[in-house]
C-alpha positions in Angstrom: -8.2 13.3 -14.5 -5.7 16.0 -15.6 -4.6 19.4 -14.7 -5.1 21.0 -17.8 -9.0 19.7 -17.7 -9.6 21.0 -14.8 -8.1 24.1 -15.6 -10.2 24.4 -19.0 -13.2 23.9 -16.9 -12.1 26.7 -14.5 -11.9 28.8 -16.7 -15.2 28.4 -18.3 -16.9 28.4 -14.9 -15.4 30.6 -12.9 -14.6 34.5 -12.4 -11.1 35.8 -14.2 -11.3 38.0 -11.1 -10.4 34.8 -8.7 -7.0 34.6 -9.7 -4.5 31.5 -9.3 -1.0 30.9 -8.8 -0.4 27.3 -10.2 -2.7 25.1 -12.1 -1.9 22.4 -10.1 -5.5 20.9 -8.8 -5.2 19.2 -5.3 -6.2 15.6 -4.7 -4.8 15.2 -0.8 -2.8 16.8 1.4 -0.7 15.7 4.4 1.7 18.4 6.6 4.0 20.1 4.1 3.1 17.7 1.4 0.4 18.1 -1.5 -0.7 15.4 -4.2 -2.0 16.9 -7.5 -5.2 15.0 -9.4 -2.4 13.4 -11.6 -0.4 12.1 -8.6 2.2 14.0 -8.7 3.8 15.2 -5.0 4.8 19.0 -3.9 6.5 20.7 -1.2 4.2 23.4 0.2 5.9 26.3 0.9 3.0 28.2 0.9 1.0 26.6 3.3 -2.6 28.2 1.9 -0.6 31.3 2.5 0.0 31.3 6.2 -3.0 28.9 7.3 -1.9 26.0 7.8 0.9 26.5 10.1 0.3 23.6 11.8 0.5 21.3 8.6 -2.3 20.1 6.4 -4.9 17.7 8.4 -2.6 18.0 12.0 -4.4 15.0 13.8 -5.4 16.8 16.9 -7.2 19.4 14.7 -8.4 16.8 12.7 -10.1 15.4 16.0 -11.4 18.2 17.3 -13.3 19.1 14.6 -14.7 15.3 13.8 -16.3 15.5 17.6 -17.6 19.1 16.8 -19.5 17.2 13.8 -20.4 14.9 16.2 -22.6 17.1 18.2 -23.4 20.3 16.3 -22.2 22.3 13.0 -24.1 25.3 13.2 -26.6 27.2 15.8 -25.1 31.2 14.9 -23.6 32.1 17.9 -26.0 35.0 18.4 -29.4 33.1 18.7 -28.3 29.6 20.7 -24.4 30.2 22.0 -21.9 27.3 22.6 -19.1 27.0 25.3 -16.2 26.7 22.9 -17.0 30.1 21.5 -16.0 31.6 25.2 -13.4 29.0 25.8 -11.0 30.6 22.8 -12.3 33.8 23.6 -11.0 32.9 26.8 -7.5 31.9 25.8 -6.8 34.4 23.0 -7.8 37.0 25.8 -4.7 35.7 27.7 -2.0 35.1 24.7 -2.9 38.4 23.0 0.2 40.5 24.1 -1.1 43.5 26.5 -1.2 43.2 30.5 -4.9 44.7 30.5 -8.4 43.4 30.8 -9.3 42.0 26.9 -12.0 40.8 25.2 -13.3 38.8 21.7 -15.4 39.0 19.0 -15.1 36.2 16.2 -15.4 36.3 12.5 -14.7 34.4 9.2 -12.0 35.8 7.5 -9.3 38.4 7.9 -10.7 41.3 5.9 -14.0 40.6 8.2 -11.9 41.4 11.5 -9.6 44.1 10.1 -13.6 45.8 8.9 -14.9 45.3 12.5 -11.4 47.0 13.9 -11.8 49.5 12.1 -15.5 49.9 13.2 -14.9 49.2 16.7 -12.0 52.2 16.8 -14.6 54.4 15.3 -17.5 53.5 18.1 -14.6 53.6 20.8 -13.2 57.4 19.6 -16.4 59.2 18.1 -14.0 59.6 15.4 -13.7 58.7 11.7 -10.1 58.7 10.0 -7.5 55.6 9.9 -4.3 56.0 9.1 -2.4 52.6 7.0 0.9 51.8 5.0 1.8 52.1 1.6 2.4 48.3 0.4 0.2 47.2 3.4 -2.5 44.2 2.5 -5.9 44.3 4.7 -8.6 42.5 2.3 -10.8 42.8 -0.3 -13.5 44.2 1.0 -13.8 47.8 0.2 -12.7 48.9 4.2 -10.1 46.4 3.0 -8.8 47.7 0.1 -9.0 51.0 0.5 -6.3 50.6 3.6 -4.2 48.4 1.4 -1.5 50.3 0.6 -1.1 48.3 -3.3 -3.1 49.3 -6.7 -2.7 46.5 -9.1 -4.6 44.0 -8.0 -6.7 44.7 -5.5 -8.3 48.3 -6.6 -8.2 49.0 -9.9 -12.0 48.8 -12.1 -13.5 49.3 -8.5 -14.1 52.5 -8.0 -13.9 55.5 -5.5 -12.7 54.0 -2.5 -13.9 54.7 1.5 -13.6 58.1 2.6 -11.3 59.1 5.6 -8.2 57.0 4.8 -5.1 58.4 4.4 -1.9 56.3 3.6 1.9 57.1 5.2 5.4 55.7 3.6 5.9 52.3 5.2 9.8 52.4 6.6 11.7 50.6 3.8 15.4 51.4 3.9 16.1 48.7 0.6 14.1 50.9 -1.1 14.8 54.4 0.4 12.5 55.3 2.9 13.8 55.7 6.4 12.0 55.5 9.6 12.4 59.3 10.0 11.1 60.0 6.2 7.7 58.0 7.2 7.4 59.9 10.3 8.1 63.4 8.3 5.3 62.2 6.1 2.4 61.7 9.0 3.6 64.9 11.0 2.9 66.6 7.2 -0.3 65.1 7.2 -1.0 66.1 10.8 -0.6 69.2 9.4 -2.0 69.4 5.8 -5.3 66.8 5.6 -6.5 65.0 8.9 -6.4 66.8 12.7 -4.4 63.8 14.6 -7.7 64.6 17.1 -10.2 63.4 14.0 -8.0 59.9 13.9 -9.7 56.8 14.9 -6.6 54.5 14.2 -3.8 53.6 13.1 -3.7 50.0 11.5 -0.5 48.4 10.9 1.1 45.2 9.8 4.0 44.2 11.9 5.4 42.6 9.5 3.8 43.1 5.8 3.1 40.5 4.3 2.2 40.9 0.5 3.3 44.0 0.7 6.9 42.1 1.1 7.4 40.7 3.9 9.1 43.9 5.7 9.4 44.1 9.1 8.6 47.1 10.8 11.6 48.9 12.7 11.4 48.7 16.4 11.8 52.4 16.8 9.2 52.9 14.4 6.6 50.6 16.4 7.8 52.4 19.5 7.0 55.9 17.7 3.5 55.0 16.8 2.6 53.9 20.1 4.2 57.0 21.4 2.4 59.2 18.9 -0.9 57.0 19.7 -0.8 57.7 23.3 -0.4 61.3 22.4 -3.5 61.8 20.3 -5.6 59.5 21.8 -5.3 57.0 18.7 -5.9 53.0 18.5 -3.1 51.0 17.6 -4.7 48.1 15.4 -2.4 45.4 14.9 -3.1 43.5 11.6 -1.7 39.8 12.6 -3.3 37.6 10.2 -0.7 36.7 8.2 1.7 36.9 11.2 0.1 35.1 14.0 0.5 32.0 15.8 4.0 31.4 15.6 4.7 32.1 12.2 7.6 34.9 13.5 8.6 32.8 16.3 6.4 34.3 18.8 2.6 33.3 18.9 2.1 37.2 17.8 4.5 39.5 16.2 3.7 42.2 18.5 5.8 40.3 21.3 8.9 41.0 19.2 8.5 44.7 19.7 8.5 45.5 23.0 4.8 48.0 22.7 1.6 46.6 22.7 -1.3 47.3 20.1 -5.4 48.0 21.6 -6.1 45.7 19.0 -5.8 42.8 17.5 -7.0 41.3 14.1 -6.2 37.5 13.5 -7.5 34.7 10.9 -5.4 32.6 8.2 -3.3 30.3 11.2 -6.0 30.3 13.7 -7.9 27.6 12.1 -5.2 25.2 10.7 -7.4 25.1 8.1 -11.0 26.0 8.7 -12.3 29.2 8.8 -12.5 31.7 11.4 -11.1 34.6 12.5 -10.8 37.2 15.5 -10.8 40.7 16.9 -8.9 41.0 20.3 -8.8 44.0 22.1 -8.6 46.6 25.1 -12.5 45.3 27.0 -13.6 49.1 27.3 -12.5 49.6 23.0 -14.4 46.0 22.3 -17.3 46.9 24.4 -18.0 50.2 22.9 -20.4 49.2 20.0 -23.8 48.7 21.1 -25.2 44.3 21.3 -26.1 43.6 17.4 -23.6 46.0 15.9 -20.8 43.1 15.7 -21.3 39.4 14.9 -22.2 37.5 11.8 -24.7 34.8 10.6 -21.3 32.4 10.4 -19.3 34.4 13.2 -17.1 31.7 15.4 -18.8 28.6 13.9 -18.3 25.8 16.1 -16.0 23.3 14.2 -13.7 26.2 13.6 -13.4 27.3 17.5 -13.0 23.7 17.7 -10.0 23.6 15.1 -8.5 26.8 16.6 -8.8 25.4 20.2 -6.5 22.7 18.5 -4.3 24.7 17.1 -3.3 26.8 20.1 -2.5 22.9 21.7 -0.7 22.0 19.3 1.4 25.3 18.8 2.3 25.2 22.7 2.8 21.3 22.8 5.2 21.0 19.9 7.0 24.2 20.9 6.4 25.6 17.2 7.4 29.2 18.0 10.7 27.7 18.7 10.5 25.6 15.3 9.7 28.4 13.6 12.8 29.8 14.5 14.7 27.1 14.0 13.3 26.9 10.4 13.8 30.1 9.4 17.5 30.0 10.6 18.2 27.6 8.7 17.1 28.5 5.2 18.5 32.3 5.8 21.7 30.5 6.4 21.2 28.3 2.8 20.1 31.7 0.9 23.2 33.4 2.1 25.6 30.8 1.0 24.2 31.4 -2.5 24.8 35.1 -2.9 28.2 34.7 -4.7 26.6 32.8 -6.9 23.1 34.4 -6.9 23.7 38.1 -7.8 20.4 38.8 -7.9 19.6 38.4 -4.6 19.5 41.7 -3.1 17.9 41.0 0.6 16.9 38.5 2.8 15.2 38.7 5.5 12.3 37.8 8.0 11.7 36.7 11.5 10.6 33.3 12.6 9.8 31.6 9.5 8.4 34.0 7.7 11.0 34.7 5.4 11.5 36.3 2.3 14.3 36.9 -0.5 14.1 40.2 -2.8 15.6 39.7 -6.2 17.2 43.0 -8.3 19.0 43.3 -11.2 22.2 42.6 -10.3 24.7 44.9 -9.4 21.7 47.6 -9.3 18.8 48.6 -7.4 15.8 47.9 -10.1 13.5 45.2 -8.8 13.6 42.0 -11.6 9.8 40.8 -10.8 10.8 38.7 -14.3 14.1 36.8 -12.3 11.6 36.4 -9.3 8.9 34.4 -11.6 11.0 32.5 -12.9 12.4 30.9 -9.7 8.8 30.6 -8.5 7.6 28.5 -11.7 11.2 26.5 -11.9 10.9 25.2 -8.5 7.3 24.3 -9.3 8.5 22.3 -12.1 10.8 20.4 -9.9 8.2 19.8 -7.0 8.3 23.0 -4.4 5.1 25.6 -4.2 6.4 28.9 -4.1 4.9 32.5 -3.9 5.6 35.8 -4.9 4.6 39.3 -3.0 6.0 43.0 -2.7 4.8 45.8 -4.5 7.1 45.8 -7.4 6.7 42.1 -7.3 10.6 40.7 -6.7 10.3 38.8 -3.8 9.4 35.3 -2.6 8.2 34.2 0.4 8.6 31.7 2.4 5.7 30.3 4.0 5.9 26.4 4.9 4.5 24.3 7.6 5.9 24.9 10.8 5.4 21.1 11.0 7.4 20.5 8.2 9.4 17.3 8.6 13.6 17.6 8.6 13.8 15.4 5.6 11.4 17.0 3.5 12.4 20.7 4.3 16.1 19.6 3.4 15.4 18.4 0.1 13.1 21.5 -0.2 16.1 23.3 0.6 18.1 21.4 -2.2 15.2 22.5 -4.7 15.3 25.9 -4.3 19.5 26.0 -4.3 19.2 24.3 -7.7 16.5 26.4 -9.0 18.1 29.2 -7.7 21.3 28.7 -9.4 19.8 27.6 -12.6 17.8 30.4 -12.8 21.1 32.8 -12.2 22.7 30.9 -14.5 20.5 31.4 -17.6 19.7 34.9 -16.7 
């Protein structure tokens, strides 16, 4: 079987709206290592973009969810309950950062929590408005998309969007927007659209992720929790491309020294299998009435059972610690090439969740063109790579956490050599 036959099938078959990266069509897949139908291996840096963290098919998680088939796949949580289901509610209740009484709900994907968030500030506030970040991501759903912060692709040919969202500057100094403009920008809209006292939430990425990977300040964080506090505001944390240990901490809210009322998670949770969560302040998660949260496939059992796994395995093989170890290390190799990468402009991320912006060089106009052309060079020569950011220029770096020495080294030897190429022919 070939690539390109499955790909002519694809297209016949399936939605243009679904779109794809590479047309390379998976046959297996072992920790940072993917076979195509044609045999041929990759280096996954993308790691299903953020999910598997803990590799592709991690034995423990592996074996957690073959005794979950072993004694149940599916009873919805809401008519016959299972143990598991409060055992991770149990545990994320304790790792989510906050020292307050917390508790759970469970979902499928991310744009599923960030929606029940969002409807959970509501219940909790008698109030309507949220307040996101231009370049922020937050789904696909129309909650979703209306707080992403990013036309082209997610909104265009759909429509009016939700009411009661407004959208502030997210704090981007590379691109010329200071902490202090961002804040001049909500006190405006304090003033000019939305009473702070009508604000449900505000939802925030800490650090965006297809937005660009941009981190936000420390003094910014600080200032919307201040300004939270103030007004009576939840602080929604959007960590499902961040979480479990992608930054170097299990949650990227440790990094910032305020904590958020709550919590969104998916993508890493699971290692692989879908679920995701809502963690919160108990009196926020218990203000919607029983039935008005949940879902038919809402914490399925085999993936509590892989995210019970995961959280083993990320406190076991000490992969916050990895993570910054990784992350170090390929900051260290980008930054030896910018003599002879011009267009590198930043670099950046904590943990390993890592990014590299590419301009022009010797200006400040993003080159989304340089930036694709790295991303389908490397693929050529074996290494998965993805692009993000709103004017498209950057790629990130999202790889295994499990990632063996040897193979993120010559990973790290592909992307010098694409790199340079790439400058070379520009």
């Amino acid at each position: 079987m070939q690539n390109t036959e499955i790909a002519a099938r694809r297209a016949d078959a399936i939605s243009r709206g679904v779109g794809v990266t590479t047309q390379v069509y998976a046959q297996k897949a072992e920790n940072a290592e993917i076979w195509d139908v044609e045999g041929r291996r990759y280096i996954d840096f993308a790691a299903g973009i953020a999910v598997v963290n803990t590799g592709h098919r991690h034995p423990r998680v592996i074996e957690a969810v073959k005794a979950q088939l072993d004694s149940f796949t599916h009873t919805c949580h809401q008519v016959v309950p299972y143990e598991n289901y409060v055992e991770l509610a149990e545990r994320l209740n304790d790792a989510v950062p906050g020292n307050f009484k917390k508790k759970t709900i469970f979902v499928t994907t991310g744009a599923e929590a960030v929606e029940n968030a969002v409807k959970i500030a509501r219940a909790a506030t008698n109030r309507s408005a949220v307040i996101a970040f231009t370049g922020a991501f937050h789904g696909r759903t129309f909650m979703g998309m209306t707080l992403t912060g990013k036309v082209q692709p997610y909104k265009v040919g759909f429509g009016a969007m939700m009411p009661d969202v407004f959208h502030v500057p997210f704090p981007v100094e590379l691109h010329g927007t200071t902490m202090e403009d961002s804040l001049g920008v909500l006190e405006k809209l304090f003033k000019a659209d939305v009473d702070p006292s009508r604000v449900a939430a505000f939802i925030v990425e800490p650090v965006q992720g297809e937005g660009g990977f941009y981190e936000v300040p420390r003094a910014f964080m600080a200032k919307l929790r201040e300004i939270a506090d103030k007004y009576g505001i939840v602080l929604i944390a959007d960590e499902v491309q961040t979480g479990f240990a992608r930054t170097g901490a299990l949650f990227a809210m440790e990094h910032f020294g305020v904590t958020a009322d709550i919590t969104t998670m998916a993508k890493g949770l699971g290692g692989g299998f879908p679920i995701a969560a809502v963690t919160g302040r108990a009196d926020l998660m218990d203000a919607p009435g029983p039935g008005g949260l949940g879902g038919t496939y809402g914490g399925n059992p085999i993936g509590v059972a892989a995210g019970l796994a995961v959280l083993d395995v990320i406190k076991d093989e000490n992969l916050c610690d990895r993570a910054t170890l990784l992350g170090n290390r390929l900051k260290q190799r980008l930054s030896s090439l910018s003599s002879s990468v011009p267009q590198i402009a930043d670099i950046r991320g904590p943990g390993f969740m890592n990014a590299v912006e590419f301009n022009l060089p010797g200006t400040k106009t993003p080159s989304p063109e340089f930036t694709n052309k790295v991303r389908e060079k490397a693929l050529e020569k074996g290494l998965i790579l993805l692009t993000c950011g709103v004017y498209g220029n950057v790629i990130r770096f999202l790889a295994p956490l499990t990632i063996q020495d040897d193979v993120f080294a010559e990973a790290l030897d592909i992307l010098e050599n694409t790199l340079i190429e790439c400058a070379k022919e520009a």
